[in-house]
N, C-alpha and C positions, 0 to 999 in steps of 0.2 A: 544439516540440509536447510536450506533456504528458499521455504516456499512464496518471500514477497514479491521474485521477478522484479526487484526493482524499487526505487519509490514510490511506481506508480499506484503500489495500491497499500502503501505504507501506511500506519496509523496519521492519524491526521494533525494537524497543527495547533497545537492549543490555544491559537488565536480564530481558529475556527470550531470551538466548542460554541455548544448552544448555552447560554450562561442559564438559563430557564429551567434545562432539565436537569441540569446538579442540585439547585434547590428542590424542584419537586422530589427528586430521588431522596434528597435529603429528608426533607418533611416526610417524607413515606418511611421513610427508618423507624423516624420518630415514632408515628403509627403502628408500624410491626413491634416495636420493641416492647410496647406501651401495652398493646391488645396482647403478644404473647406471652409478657409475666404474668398480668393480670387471668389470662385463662388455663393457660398449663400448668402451671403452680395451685389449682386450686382443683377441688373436688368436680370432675371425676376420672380427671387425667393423671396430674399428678400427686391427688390426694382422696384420701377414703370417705368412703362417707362417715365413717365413726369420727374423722377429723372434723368434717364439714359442721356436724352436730354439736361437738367440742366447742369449737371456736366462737369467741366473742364478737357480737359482730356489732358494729358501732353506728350510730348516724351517718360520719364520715363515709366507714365502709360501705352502705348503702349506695351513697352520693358519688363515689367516686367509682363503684361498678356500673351506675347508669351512664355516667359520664362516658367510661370510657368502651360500652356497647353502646351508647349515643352517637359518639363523634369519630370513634376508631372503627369497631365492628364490621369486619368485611371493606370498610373504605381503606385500609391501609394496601390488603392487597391489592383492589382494583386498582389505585392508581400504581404501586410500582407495576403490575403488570399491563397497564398503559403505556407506560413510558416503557415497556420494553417494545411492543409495540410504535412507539415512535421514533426509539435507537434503532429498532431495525429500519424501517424504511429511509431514515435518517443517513444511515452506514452504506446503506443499499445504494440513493442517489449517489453519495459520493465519490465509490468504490467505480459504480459505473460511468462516471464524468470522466476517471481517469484513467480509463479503460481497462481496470483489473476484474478480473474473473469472481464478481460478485457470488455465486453460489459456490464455488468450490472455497472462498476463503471463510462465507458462515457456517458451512458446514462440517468443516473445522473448528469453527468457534462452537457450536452447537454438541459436538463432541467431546470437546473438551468441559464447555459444561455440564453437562450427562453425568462424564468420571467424576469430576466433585460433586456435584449433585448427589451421584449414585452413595460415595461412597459416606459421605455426611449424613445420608440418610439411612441408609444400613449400620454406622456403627457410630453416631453422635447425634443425630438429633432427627425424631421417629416422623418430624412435621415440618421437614426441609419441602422446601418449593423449588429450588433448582434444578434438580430433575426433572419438574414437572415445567419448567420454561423451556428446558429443549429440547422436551420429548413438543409439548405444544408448537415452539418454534420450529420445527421441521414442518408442521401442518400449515404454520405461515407463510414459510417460504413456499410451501407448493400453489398453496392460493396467491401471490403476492402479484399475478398478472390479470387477477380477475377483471373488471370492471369497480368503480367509483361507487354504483350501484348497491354491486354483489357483494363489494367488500364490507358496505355500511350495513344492508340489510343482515348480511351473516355473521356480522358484531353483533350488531344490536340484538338478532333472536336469541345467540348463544350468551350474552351477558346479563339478559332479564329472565333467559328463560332453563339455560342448560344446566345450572345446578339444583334448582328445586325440582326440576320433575326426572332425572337422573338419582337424585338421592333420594325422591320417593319409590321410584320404581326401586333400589336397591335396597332400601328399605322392609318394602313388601316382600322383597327375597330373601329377606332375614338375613345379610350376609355384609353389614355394613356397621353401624355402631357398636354394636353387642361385642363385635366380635373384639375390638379392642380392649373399650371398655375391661373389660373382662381378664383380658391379658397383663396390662395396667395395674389393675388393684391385685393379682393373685402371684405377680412376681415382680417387677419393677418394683411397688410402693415399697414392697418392705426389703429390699436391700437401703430404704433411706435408714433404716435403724441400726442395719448391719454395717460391720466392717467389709465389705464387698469390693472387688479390686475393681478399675473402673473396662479394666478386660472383661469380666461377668456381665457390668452393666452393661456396657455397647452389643454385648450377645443378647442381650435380655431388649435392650432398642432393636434390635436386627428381627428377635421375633415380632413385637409389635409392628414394623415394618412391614414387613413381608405378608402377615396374617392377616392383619390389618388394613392396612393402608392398600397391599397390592391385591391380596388375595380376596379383599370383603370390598372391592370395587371403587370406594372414596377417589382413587386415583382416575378413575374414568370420568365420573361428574364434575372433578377440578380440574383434569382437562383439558375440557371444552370449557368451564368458564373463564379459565385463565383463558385460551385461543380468542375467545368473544371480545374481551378487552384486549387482548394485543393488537386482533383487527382494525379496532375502533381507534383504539392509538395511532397503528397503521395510515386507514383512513384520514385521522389531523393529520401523520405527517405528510400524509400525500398533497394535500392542499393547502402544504404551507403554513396553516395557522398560529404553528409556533414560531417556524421559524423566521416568520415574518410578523411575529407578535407585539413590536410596535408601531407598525405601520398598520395593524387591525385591533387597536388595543380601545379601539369604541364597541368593537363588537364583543371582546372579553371582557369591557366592562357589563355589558347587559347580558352576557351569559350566566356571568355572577350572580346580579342581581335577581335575576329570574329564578336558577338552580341553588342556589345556597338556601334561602328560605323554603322553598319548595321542597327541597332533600335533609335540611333539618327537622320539617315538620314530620316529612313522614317517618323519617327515622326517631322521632323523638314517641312517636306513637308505636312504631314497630317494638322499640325499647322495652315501653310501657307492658305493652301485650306479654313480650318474650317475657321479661319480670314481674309480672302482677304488681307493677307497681300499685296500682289501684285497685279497689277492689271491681270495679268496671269490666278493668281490664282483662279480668279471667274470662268474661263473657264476650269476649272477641279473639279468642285464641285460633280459633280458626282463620283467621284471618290474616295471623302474624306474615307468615310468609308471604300474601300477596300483598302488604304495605312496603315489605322488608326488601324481596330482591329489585322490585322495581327502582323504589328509590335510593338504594346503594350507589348505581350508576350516575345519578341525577346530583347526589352529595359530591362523591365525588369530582364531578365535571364541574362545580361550583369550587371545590376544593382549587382544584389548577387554575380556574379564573381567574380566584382572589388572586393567588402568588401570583400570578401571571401580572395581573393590575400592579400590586404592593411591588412587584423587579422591575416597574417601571416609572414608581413613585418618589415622592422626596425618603419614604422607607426602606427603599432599596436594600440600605446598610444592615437591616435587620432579615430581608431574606437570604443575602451572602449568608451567612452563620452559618446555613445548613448547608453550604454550595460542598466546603470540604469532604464532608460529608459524603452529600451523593456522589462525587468524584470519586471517594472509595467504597463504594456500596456493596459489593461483592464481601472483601475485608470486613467492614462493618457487620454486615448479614450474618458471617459465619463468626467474627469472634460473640454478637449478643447470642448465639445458640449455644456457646461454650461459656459464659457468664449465667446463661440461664440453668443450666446442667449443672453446674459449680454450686449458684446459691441453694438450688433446689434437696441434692441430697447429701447426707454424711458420707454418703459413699466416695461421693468425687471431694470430699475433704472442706465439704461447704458448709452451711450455718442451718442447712435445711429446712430451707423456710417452706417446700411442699407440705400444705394443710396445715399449719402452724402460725399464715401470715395474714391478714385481711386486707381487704381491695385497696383501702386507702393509703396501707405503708407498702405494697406491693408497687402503686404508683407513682411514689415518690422516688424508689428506687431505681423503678423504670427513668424518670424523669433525672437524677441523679448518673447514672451507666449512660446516659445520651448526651448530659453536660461532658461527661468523662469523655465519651468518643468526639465529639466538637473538639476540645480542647486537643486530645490523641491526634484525631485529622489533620487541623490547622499545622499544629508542629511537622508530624511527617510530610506534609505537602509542601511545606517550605522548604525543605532537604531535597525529596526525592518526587522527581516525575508520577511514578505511580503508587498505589498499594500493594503491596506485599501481592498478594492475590490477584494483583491485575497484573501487575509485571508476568506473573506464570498464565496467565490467560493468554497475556499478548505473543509470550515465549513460544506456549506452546499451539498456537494459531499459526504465527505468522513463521516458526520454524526457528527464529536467531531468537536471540537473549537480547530487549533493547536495554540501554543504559538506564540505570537506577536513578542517579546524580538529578535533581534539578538543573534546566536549562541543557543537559546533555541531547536530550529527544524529546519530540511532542509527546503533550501528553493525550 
């Protein structure tokens, strides 16, 4: 069956991609992949505290855990979940210039990624966010007519405000960290010792899912903070910012300038606090979260400035790198969850590095498995139109199977 009616609301031209949001998508990989070895692999996700106590922990490993809750920390998701945010409103103009039936064909897209969402998170990896972008993205699309206003005011409350006082409130319900936590160490950990078939394990992630994640509420306060940022995203893309980002690239230059110092200080202080880096800093613990969620969104916005400047500089050449990349971000997403699963336990036939590894060689690996997917991108992009995973997005969206081949279909 062939739900495009036509070309009119066919995938779009690859000379009509936004060259701006492949690198940012890209740089946010980086971010994700970087932030979730460094924190699932280590105590008290994927490892015990008897490990945590074990392990040697070196100057390095110090330096490169602040580093990477310095500059990664919560700013990886906000910007991809920005930029989905600006794919939507982005997809949304388009579809409706050429008079295809904008909400019946996201809503198909949004459905489609629910199923792999749903089903990656129930039996592969307990801390997938795709489900949680189309359960949010349904919420988008029904605000997507609001007003200029309504849509910035209800970013902005929901992206500074909606996860710290949601995970307090569930919190005080008792019904939110314990509950995984808990799940984690008393069955997961120790299949990394055993020979465990990785059938066992994906049932053993199905429980943490479900008890966890759905049942102790985590899923409610992420949300509304994913929705917060995709509004805002939204929001840029509605007023053109990117897509008209060298014709306004005075104004990205001083949003830079302003939000990058501004969102590294406070995050360098939120850091401090959350770590006791100093001894100071235990005496301001109360205060972490109101340095921390604020200036998340603030880094971040400094984040897409810089690139934004750099993909219009004589550097150009160096923010392509990541373009491959964000072009197959979905692919990407889901193979580092299955490299992360891999190294983590004996079970999945890996090196088990859960509680075993320190922050510093955790990072380089991280930084190693993203040279690898660059490299992976670059090659299949040359071949073929899409990823692996976007071709079945598009498949199962748009109703036909487009051509694989380079140069055969837009990508």
């Amino acid at each position: 069956m062939n739900f495009s009616n036509g070309s009119s609301v066919a995938p779009v031209t690859s000379g009509a991609r936004i060259g701006e949001l492949d690198v940012l998508r890209g740089f946010a990989l980086l971010g994700v992949l970087t932030v979730n070895i460094s924190y699932w692999l280590t105590y008290p996700w994927f490892a015990t505290e008897v490990q945590a106590d074990a392990l040697i922990v070196t100057s390095s490993d110090i330096n490169a855990q602040f580093l990477v809750r310095w500059l990664g920390g919560d700013k990886a998701n906000t910007l991809f979940a920005f930029l989905f945010g600006v794919g939507f409103w982005v997809q949304m103009e388009r579809l409706e210039a050429r008079g295809g039936n904008f909400q019946r064909i996201y809503l198909r897209r949004l459905f489609v990624l629910l199923a792999f969402g749903t089903v990656h998170l129930l039996f592969f990896w307990p801390f997938d966010i795709l489900h949680l972008y189309a359960l949010a993205g349904f919420l988008l699309l029904a605000l997507r007519r609001v007003s200029d206003r309504v849509l910035l005011a209800l970013g902005l409350v929901l992206a500074f405000a909606a996860r710290p006082v949601l995970s307090t409130l569930f919190d005080e319900m008792g019904v939110t960290g314990p509950a995984i936590k808990a799940i984690m160490n008393d069955t997961v950990i120790q299949s990394r010792y055993e020979e465990t078939s990785l059938i066992d394990l994906s049932g053993r992630f199905f429980e943490v899912s479900t008890l966890g994640w759905i049942g102790g509420g985590l899923i409610v306060s992420w949300l509304f903070y994913a929705l917060g940022r995709f509004l805002l995203g939204a929001y840029v893309a509605r007023r053109g910012w990117i897509q008209r980002s060298e014709e306004l690239l005075a104004g990205w230059r001083l949003c830079a300038l302003i939000c990058l110092p501004l969102g590294l200080a406070g995050q360098f202080l939120a850091t401090a606090i959350d770590l006791e880096t100093w001894a100071w800093a235990e005496q301001l613990a109360w205060a972490e979260s109101w340095v921390h969620y604020p200036t998340v969104p603030i880094i971040a916005a400094g984040y897409v400035a810089g690139l934004i400047v750099i993909f219009h500089s004589w550097a150009k050449p160096l923010a392509l790198v990541f373009a491959p990349v964000g072009r197959m971000a979905l692919t990407n997403y889901v193979m580092q969850s299955f490299i992360i699963g891999f190294l983590a336990y004996k079970a999945a036939g890996g090196p088990a590095l859960a509680g075993n590894t320190g922050p510093a060689l955790l990072a380089y690996i991280a930084l190693a498995i993203f040279a690898a997917q660059t490299v992976f991108s670059h090659i299949w992009l040359a071949k073929f139109a899409y990823g692996p995973l976007e071709w079945a997005w598009r498949a199962l969206t748009y109703g036909e199977a487009p051509k694989m081949r380079r140069g055969s279909v837009a990508v």
